[in-house]
PyMOL Python script that loads the backbone (N, CA, C, O; Angstrom):
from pymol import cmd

cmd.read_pdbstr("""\
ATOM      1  N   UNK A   1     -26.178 -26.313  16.627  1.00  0.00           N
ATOM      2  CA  UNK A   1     -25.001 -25.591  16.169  1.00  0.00           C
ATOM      3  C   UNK A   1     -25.052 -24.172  16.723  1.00  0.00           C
ATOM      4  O   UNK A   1     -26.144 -23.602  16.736  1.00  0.00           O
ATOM      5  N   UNK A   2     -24.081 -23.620  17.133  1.00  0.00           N
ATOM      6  CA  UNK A   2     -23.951 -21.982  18.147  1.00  0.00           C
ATOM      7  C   UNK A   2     -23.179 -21.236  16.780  1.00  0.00           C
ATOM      8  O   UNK A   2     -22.158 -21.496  16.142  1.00  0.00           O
ATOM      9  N   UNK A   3     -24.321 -20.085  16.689  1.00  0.00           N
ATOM     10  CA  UNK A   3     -23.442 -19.177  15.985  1.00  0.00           C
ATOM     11  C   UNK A   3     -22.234 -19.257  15.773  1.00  0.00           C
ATOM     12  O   UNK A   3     -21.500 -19.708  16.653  1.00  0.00           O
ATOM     13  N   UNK A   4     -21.705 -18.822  14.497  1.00  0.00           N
ATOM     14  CA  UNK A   4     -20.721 -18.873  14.285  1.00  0.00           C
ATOM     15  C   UNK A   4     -20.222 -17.908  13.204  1.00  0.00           C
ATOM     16  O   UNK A   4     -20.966 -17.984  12.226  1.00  0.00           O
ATOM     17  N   UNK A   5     -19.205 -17.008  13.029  1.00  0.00           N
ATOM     18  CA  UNK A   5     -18.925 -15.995  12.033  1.00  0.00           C
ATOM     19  C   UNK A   5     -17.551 -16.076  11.502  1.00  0.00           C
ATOM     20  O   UNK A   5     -16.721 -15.420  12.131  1.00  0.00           O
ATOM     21  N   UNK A   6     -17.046 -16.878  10.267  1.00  0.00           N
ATOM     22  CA  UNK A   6     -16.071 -16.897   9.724  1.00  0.00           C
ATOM     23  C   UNK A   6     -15.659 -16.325   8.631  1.00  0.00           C
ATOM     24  O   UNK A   6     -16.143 -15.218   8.396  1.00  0.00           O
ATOM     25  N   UNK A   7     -14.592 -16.932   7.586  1.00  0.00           N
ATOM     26  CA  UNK A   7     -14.344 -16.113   6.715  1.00  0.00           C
ATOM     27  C   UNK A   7     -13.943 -16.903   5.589  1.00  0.00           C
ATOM     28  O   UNK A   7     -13.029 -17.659   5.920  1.00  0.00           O
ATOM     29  N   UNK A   8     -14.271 -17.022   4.388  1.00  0.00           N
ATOM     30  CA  UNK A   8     -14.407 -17.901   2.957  1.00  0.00           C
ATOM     31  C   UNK A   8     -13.913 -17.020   2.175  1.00  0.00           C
ATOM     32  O   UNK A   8     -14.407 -15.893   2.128  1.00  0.00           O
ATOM     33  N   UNK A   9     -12.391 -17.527   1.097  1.00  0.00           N
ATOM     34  CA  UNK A   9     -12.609 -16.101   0.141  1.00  0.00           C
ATOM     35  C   UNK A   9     -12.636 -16.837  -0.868  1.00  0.00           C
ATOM     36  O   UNK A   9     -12.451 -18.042  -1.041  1.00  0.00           O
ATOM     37  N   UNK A  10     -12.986 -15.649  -1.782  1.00  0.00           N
ATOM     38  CA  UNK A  10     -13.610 -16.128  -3.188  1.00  0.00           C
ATOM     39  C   UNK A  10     -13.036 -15.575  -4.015  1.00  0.00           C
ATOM     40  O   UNK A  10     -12.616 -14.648  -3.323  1.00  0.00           O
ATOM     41  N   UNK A  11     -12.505 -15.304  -5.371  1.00  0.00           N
ATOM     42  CA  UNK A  11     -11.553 -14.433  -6.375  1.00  0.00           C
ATOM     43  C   UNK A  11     -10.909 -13.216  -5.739  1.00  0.00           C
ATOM     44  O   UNK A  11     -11.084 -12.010  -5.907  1.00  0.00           O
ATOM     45  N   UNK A  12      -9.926 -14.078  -4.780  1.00  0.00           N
ATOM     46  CA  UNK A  12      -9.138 -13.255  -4.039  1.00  0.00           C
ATOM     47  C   UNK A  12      -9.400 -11.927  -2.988  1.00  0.00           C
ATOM     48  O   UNK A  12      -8.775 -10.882  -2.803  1.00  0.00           O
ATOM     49  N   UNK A  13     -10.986 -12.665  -2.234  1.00  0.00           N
ATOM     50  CA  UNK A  13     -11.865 -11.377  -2.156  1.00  0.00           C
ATOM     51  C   UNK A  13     -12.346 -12.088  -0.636  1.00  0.00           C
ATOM     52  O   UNK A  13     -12.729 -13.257  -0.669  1.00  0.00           O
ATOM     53  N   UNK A  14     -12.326 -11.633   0.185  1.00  0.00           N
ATOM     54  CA  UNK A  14     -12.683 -12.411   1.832  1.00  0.00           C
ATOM     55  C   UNK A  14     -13.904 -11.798   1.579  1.00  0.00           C
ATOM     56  O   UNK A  14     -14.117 -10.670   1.135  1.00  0.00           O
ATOM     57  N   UNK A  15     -14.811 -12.815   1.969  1.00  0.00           N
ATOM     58  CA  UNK A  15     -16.113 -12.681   2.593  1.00  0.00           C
ATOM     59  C   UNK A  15     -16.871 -13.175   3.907  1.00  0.00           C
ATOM     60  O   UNK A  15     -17.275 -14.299   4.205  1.00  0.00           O
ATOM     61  N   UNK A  16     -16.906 -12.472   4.306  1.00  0.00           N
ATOM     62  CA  UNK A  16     -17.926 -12.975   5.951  1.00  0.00           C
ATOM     63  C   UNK A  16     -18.680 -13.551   6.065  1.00  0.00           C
ATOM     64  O   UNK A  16     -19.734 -13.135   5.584  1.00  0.00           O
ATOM     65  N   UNK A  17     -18.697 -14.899   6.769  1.00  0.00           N
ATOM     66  CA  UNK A  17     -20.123 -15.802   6.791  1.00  0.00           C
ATOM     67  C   UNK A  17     -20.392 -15.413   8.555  1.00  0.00           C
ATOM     68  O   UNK A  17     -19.738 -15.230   9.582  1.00  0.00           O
ATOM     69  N   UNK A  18     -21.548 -15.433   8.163  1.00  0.00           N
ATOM     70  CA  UNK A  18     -22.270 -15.653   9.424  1.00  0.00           C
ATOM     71  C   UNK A  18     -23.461 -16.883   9.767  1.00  0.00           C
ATOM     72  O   UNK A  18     -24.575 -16.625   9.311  1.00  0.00           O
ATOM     73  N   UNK A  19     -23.331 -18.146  10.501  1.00  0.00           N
ATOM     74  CA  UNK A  19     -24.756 -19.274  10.484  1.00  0.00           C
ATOM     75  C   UNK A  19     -25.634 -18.257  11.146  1.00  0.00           C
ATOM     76  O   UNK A  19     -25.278 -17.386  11.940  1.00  0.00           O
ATOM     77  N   UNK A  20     -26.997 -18.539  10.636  1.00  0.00           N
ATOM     78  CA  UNK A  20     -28.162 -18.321  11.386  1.00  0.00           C
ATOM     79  C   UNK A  20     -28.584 -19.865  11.234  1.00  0.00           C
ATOM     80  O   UNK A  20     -28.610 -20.620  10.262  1.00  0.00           O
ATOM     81  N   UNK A  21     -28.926 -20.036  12.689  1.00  0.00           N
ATOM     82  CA  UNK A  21     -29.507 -21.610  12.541  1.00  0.00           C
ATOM     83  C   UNK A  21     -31.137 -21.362  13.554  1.00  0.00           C
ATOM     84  O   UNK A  21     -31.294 -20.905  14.687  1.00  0.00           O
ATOM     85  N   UNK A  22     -32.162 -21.906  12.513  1.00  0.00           N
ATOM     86  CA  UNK A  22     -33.463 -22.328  12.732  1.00  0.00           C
ATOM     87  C   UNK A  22     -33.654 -23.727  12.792  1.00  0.00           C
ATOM     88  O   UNK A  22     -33.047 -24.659  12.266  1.00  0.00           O
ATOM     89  N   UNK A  23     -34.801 -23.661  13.680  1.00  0.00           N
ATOM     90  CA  UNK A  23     -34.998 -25.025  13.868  1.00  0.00           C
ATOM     91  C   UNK A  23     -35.228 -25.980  12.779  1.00  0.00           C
ATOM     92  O   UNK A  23     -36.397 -26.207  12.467  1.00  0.00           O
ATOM     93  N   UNK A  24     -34.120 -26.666  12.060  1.00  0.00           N
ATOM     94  CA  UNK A  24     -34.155 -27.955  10.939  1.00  0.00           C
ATOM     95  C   UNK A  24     -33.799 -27.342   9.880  1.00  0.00           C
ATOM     96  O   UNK A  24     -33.806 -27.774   8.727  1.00  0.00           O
ATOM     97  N   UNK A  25     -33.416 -26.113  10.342  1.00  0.00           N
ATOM     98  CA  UNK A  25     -32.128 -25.855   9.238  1.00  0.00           C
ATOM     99  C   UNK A  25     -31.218 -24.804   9.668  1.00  0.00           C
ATOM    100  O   UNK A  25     -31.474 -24.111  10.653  1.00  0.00           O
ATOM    101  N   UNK A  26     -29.890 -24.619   8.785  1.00  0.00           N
ATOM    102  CA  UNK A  26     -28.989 -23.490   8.849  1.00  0.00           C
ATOM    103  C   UNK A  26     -28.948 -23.131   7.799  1.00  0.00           C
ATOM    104  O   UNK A  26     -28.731 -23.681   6.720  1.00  0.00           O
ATOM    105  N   UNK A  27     -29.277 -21.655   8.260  1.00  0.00           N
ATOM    106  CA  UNK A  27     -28.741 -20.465   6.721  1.00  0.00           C
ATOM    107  C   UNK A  27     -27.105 -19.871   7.028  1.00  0.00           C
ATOM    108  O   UNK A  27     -26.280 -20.122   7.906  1.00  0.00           O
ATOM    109  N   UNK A  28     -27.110 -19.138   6.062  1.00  0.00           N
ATOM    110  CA  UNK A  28     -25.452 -18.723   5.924  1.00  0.00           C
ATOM    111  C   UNK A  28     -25.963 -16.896   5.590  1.00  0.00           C
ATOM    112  O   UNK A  28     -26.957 -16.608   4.923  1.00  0.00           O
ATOM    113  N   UNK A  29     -25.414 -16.295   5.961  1.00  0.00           N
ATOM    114  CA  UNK A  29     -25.669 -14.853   5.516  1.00  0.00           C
ATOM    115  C   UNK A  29     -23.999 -14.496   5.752  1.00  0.00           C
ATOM    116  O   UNK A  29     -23.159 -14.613   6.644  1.00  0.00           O
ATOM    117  N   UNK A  30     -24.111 -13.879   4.060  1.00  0.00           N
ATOM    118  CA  UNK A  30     -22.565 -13.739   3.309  1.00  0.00           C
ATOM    119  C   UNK A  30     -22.688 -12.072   3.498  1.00  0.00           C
ATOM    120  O   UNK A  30     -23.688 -11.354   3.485  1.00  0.00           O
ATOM    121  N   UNK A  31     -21.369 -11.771   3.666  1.00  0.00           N
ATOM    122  CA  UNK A  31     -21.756  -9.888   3.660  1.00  0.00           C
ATOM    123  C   UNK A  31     -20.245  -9.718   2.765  1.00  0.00           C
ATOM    124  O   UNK A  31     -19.215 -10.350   2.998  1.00  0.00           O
ATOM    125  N   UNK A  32     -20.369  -9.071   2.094  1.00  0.00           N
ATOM    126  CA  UNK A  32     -19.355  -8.373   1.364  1.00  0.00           C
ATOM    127  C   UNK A  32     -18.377  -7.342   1.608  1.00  0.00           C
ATOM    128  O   UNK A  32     -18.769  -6.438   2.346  1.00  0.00           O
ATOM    129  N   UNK A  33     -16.997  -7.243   1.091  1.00  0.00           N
ATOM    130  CA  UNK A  33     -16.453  -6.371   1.671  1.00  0.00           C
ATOM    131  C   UNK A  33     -16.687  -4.842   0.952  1.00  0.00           C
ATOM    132  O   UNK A  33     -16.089  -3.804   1.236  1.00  0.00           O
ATOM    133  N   UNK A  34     -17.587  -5.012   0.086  1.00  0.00           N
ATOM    134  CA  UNK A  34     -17.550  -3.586  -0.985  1.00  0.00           C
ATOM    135  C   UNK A  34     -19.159  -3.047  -0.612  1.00  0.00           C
ATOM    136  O   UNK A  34     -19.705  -2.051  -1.086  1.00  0.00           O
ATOM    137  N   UNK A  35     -19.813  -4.149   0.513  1.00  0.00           N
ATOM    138  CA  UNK A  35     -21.215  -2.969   0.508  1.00  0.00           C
ATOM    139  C   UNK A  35     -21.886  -3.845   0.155  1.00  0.00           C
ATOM    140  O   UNK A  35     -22.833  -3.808   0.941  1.00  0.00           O
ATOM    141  N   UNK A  36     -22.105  -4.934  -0.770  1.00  0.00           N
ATOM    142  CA  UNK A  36     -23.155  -5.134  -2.255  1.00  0.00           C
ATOM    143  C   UNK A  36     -24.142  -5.857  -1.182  1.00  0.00           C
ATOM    144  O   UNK A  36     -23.729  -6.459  -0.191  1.00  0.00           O
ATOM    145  N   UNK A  37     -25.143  -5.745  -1.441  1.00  0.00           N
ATOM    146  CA  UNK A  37     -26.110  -6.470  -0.167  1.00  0.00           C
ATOM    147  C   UNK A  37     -26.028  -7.680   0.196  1.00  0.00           C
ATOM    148  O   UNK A  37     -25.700  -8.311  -0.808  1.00  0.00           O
ATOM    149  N   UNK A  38     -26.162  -8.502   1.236  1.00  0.00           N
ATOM    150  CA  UNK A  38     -25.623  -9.293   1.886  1.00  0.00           C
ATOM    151  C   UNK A  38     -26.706 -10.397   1.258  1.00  0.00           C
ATOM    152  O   UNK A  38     -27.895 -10.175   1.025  1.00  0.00           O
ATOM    153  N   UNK A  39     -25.797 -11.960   0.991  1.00  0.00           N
ATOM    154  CA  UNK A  39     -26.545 -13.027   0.438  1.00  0.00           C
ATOM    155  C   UNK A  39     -27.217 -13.776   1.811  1.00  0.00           C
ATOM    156  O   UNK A  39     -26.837 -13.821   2.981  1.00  0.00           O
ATOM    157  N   UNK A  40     -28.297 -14.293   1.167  1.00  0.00           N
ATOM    158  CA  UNK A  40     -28.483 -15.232   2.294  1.00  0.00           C
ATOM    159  C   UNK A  40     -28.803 -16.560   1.430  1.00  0.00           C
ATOM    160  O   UNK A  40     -29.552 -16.657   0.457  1.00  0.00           O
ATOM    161  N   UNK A  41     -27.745 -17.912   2.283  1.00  0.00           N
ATOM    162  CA  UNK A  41     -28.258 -19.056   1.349  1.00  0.00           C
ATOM    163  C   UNK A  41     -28.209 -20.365   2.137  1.00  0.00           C
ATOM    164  O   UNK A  41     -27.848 -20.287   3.311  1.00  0.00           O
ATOM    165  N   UNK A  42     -28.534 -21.578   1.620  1.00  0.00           N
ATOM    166  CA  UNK A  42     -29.157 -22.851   2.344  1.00  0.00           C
ATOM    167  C   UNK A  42     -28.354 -23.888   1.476  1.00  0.00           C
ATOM    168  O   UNK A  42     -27.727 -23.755   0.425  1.00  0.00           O
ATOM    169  N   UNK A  43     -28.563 -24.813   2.175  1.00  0.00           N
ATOM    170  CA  UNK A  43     -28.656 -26.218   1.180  1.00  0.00           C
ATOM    171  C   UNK A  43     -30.213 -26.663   1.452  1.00  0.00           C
ATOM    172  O   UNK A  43     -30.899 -26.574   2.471  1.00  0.00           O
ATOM    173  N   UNK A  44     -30.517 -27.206   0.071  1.00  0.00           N
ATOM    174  CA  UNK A  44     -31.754 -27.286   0.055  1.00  0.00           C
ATOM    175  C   UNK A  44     -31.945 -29.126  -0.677  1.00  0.00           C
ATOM    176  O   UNK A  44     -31.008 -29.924  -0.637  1.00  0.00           O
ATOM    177  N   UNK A  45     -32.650 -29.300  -0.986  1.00  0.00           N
ATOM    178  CA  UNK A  45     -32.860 -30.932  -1.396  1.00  0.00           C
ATOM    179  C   UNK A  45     -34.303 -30.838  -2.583  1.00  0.00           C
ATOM    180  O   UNK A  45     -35.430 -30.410  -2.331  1.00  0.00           O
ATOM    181  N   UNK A  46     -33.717 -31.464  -4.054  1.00  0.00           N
ATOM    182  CA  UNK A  46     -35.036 -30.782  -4.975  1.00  0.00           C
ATOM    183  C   UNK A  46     -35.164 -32.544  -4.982  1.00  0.00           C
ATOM    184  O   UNK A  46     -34.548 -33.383  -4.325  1.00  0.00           O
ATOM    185  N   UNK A  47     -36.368 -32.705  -6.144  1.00  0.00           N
ATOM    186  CA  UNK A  47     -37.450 -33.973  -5.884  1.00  0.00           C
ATOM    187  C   UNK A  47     -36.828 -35.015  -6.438  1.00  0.00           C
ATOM    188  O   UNK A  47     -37.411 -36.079  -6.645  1.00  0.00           O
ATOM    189  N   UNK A  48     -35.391 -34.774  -6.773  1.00  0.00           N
ATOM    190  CA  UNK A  48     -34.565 -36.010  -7.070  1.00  0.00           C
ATOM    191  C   UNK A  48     -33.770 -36.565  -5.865  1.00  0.00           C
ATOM    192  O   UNK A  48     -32.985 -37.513  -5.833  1.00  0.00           O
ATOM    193  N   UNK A  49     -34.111 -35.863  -5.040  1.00  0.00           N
ATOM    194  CA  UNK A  49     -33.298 -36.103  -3.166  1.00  0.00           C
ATOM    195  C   UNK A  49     -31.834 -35.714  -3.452  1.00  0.00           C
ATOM    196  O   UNK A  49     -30.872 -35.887  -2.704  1.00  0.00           O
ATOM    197  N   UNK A  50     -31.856 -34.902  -5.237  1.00  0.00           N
ATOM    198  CA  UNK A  50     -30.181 -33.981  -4.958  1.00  0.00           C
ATOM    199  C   UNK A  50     -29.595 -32.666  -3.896  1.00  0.00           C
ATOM    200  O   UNK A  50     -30.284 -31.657  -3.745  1.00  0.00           O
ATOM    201  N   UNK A  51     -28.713 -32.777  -3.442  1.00  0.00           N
ATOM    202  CA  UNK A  51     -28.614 -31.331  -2.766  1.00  0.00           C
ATOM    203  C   UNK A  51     -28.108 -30.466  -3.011  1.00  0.00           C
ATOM    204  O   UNK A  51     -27.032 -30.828  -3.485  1.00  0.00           O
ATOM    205  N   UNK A  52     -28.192 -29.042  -3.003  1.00  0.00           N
ATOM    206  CA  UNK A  52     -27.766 -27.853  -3.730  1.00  0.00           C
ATOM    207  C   UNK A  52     -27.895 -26.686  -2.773  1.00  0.00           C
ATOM    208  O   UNK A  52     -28.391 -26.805  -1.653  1.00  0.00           O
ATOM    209  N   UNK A  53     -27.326 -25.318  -3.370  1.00  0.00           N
ATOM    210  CA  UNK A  53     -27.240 -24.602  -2.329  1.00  0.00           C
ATOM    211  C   UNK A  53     -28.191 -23.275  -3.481  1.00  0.00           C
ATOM    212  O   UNK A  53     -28.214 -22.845  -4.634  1.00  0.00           O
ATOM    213  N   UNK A  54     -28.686 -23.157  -2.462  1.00  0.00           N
ATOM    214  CA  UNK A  54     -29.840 -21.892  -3.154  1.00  0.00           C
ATOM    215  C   UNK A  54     -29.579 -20.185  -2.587  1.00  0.00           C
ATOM    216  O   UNK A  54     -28.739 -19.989  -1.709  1.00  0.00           O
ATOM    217  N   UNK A  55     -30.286 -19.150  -3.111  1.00  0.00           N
ATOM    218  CA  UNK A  55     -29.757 -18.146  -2.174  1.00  0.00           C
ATOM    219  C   UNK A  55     -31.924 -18.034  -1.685  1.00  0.00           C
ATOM    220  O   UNK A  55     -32.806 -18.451  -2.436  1.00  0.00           O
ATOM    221  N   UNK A  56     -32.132 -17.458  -0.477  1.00  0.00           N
ATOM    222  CA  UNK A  56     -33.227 -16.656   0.118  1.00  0.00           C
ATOM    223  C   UNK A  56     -33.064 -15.435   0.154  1.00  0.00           C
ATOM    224  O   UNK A  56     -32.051 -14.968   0.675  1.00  0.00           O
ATOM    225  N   UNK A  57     -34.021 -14.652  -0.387  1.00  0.00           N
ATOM    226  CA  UNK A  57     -34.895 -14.792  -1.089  1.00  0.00           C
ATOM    227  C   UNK A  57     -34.201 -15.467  -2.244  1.00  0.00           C
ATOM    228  O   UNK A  57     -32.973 -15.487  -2.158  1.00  0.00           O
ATOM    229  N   UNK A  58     -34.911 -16.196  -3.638  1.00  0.00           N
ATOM    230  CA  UNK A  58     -34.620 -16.619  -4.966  1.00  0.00           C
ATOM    231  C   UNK A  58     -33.821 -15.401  -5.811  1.00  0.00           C
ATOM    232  O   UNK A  58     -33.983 -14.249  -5.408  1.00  0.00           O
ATOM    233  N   UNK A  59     -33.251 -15.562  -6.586  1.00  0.00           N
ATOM    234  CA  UNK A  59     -32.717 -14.613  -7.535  1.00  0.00           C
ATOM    235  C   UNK A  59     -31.446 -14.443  -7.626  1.00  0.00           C
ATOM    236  O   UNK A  59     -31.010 -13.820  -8.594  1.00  0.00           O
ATOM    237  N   UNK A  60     -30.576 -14.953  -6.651  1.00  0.00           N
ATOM    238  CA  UNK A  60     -29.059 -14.950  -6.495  1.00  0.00           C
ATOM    239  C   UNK A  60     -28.695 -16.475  -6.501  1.00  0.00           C
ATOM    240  O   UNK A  60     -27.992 -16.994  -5.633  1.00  0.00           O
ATOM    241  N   UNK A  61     -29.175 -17.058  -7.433  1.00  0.00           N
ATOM    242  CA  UNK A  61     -28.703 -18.267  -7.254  1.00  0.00           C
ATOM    243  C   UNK A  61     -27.067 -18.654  -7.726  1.00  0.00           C
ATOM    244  O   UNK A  61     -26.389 -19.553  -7.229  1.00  0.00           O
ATOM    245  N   UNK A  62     -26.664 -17.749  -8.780  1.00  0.00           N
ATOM    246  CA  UNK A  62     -25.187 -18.467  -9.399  1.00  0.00           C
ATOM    247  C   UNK A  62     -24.494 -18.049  -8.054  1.00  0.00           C
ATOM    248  O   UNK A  62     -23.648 -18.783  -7.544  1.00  0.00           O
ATOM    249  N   UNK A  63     -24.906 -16.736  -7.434  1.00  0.00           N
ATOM    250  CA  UNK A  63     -23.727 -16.731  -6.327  1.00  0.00           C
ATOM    251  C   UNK A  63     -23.530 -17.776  -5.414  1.00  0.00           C
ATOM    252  O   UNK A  63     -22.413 -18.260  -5.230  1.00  0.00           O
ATOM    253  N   UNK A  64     -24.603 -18.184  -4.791  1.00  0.00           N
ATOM    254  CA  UNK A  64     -25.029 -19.424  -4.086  1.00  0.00           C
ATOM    255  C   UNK A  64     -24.295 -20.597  -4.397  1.00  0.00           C
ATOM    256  O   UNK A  64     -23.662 -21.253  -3.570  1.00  0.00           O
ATOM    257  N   UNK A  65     -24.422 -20.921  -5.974  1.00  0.00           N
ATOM    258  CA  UNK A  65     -23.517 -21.995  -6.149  1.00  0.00           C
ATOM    259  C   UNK A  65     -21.866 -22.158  -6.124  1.00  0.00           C
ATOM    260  O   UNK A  65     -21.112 -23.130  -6.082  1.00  0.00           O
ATOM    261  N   UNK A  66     -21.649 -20.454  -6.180  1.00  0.00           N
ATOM    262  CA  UNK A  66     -20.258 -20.350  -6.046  1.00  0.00           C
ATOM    263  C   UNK A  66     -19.793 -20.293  -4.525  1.00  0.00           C
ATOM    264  O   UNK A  66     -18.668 -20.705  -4.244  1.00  0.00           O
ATOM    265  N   UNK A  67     -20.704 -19.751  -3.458  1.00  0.00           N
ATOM    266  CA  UNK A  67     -20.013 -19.712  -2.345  1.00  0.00           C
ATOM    267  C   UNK A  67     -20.475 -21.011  -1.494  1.00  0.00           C
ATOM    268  O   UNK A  67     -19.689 -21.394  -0.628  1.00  0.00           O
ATOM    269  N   UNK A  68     -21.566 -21.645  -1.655  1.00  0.00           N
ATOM    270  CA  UNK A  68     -22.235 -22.332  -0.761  1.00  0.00           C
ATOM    271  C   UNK A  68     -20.756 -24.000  -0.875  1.00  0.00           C
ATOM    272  O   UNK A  68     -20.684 -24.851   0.011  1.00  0.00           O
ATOM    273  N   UNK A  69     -20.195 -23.997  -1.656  1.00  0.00           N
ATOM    274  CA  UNK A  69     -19.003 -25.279  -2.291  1.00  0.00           C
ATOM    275  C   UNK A  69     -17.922 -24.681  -1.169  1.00  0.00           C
ATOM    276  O   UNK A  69     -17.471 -25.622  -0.515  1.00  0.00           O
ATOM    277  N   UNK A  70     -17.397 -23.450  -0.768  1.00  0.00           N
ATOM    278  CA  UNK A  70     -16.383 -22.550   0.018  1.00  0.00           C
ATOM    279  C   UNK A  70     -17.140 -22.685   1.675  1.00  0.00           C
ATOM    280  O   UNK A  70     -16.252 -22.864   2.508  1.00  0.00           O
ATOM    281  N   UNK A  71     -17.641 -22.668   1.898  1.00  0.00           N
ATOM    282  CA  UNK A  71     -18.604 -23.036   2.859  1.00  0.00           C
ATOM    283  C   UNK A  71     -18.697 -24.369   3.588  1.00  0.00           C
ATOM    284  O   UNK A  71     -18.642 -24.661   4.782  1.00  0.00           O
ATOM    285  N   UNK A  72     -18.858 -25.098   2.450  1.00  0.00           N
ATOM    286  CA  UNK A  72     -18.468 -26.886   2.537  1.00  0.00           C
ATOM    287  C   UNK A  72     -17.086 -27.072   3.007  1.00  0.00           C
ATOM    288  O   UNK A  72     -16.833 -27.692   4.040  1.00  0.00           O
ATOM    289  N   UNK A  73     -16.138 -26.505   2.208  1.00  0.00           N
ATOM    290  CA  UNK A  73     -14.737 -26.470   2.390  1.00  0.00           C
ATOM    291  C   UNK A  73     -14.230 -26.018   3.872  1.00  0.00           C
ATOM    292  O   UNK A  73     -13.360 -26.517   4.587  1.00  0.00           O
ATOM    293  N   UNK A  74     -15.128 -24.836   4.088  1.00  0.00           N
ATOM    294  CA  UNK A  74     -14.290 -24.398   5.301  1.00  0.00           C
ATOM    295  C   UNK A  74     -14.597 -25.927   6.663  1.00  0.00           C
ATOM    296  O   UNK A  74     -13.756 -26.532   7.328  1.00  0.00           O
ATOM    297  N   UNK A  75     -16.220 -26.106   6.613  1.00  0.00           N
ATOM    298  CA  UNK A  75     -16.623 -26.852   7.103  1.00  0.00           C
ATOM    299  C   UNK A  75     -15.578 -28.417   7.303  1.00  0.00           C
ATOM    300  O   UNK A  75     -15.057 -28.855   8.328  1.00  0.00           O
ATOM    301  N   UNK A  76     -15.560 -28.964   5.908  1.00  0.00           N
ATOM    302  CA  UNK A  76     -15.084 -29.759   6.080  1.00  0.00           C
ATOM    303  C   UNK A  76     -13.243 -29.687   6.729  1.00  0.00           C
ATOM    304  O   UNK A  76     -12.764 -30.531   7.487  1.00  0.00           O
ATOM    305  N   UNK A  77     -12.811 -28.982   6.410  1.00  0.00           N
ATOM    306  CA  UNK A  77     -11.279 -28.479   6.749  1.00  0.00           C
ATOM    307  C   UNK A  77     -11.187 -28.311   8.520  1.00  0.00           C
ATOM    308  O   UNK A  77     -10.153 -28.479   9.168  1.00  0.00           O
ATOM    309  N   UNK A  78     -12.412 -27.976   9.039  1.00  0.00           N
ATOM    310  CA  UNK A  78     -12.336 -27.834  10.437  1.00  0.00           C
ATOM    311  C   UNK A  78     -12.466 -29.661  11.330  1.00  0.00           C
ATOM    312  O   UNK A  78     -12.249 -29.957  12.505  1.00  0.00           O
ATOM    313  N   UNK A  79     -12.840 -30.413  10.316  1.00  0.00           N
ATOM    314  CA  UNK A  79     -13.229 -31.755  10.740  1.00  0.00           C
ATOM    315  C   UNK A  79     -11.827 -32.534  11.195  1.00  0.00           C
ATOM    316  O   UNK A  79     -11.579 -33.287  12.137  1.00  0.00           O
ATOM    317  N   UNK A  80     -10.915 -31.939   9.951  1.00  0.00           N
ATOM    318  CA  UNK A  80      -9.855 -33.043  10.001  1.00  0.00           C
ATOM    319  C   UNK A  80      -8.810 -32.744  11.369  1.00  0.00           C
ATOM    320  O   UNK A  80      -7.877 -33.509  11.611  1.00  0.00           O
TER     321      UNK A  80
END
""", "prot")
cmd.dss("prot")
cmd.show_as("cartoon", "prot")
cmd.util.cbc("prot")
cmd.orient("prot")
């Protein structure tokens, strides 16, 4: 996957994605339009083989679950 920098909004609020992709995985690094420090997050797989979206470092996880679903969306919307 080649870089890529789009745009997801969230409570009426655009936010910037940017992929960073490593080898056997892609991260997402979210930047805000007000400053607030920039998320970085994954889909990850816990020991039930469910998948979820986490933030890196740990500690921002509710945001994660709110943007990493907007993310999916944009993704999937580019398929059809």
């Amino acid at each position: 996957m080649e870089k890529e920098i789009f745009e997801v909004e969230n409570n009426q609020e655009k936010l910037t994605v940017e992929t960073i992709n490593l080898p056997g995985q892609v991260l997402f690094k979210i930047l805000f339009p007000d400053n607030t420090r920039p998320l970085v997050i994954c889909r990850a797989t816990n020991s039930n083989q469910a998948r979820f979206w986490t933030s890196i470092p740990e500690g921002r996880q509710r945001e994660a679950e709110v943007i990493g679903p907007l993310i999916e969306k944009y993704f999937r919307s580019k398929m059809k």
